[in-house]
N, C-alpha and C positions, 0 to 999 in steps of 0.2 A: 958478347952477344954476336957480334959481325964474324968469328970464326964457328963461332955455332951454326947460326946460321948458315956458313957456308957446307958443314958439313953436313948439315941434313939437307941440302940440295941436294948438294952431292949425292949422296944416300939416296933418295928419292928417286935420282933423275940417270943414277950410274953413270955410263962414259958418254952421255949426249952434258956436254956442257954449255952449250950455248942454252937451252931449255933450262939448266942450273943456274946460271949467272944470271939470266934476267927475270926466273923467279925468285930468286935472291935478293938482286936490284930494288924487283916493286915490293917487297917486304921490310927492305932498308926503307927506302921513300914511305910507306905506310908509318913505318915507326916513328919515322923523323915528323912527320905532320900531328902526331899524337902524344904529345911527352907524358900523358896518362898511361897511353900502353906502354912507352918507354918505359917509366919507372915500374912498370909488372915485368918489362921483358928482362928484368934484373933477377927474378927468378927464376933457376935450372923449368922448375915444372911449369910456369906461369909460359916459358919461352917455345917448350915444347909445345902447349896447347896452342898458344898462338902460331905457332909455326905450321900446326897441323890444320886446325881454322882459315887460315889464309890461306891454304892449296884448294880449296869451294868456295869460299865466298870474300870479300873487304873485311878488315879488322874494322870491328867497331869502336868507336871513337870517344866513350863512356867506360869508365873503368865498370861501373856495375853491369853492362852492357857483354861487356869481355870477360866479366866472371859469369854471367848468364852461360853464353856460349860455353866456356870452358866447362863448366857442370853437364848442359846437355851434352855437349862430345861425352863427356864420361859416362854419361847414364845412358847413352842412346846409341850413339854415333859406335862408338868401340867396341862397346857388346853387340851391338849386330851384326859388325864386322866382323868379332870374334867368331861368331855363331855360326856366320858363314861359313868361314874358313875352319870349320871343326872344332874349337874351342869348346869346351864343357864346363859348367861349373862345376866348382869341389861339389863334394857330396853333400857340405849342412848349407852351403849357400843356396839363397831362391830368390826369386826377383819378380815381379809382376812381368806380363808380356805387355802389356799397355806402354810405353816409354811416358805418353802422358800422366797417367799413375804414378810410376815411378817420381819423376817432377813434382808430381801435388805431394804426397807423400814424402820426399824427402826437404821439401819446403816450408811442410806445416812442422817437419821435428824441428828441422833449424830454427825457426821460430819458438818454437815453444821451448827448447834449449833452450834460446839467449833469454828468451824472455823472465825465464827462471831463474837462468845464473845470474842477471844482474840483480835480480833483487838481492843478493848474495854478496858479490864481491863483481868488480871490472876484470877483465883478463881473460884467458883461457879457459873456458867451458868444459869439464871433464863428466861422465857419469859412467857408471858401471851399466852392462847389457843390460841385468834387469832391472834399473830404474829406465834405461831408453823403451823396453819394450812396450811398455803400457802409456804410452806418447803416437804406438803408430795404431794404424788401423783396428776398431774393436774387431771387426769382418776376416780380421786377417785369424791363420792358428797360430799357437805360440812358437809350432816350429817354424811357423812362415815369419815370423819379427823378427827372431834370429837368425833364422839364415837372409834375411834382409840385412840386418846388420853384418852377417858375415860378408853378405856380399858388395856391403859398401867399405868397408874396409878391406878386401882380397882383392877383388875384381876392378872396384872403380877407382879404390885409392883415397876416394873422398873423405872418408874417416881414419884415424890413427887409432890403431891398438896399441896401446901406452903401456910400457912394462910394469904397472902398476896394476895393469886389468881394467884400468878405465880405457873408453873410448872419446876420441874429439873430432872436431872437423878438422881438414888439414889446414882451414883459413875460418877464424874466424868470420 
């Protein structure tokens, strides 16, 4: 964790190191105050988000709190950025322009995933595209569920395409 994070200072801040080292510092001191985030910052991606959450605002101090954030950076935060800077999506991906949408929307699938798969079995949640698509938006078209799912899985990361052909969340 402490050489990670040194290198995405690093990374960040290029040959001004004193602006490296002591945003580095208040992110060590952050983590050390929170052994909730600690045990997240144990994860490659979990460490990333937080690394990149902490260069705008305090790490939140609630695990569920730091997975909020971490989802909005994905859904919001990244793609706008990308947008900016010229970024396109693939061709079958499509996304709502609302980021609040986005949010509502991929909060009511996760929900209604888990809430299915446990009647089922404990564990990892798997479904194929077209059992997810009929879970999102009646408003939306069918090309617009799938390329919503493509673009939660290409773009955001937030779902796994399983060599199986199922799709999951990357975190329960």
């Amino acid at each position: 964790i402490s050489d990670f994070t040194h290198r995405f200072h690093h990374r960040v801040y290029g040959e001004d190191t004193a602006p490296a080292q002591e945003s580095a510092r208040r992110f060590r001191e952050a983590l050390a105050g929170s052994p909730e985030a600690l045990s997240l910052a144990r994860t490659p991606l979990l460490l990333t988000m937080m690394l990149l959450i902490s260069r705008d605002r305090p790490l939140p101090d609630k695990r569920h709190l730091l997975y909020k954030e971490c989802i909005l950076n994905l859904l919001s935060a990244r793609p706008d950025q990308g947008e900016k800077e010229g970024v396109r999506l693939h061709q079958r991906q499509w996304r709502p322009v609302d980021s609040a949408e986005r949010w509502r929307v991929l909060s009511a699938l996760a929900a209604r995933m888990q809430a299915e798969g446990y009647k089922k079995h404990r564990g990892q949640i798997v479904r194929t595209a077209a059992e997810l698509e009929p879970l999102l938006p009646d408003n939306w078209t069918r090309e617009q569920r799938g390329g919503f799912l493509e673009w939660l899985v290409g773009a955001t990361g937030v779902m796994i395409d399983r060599a199986d052909g199922t799709l999951s969340f990357l975190h329960l």
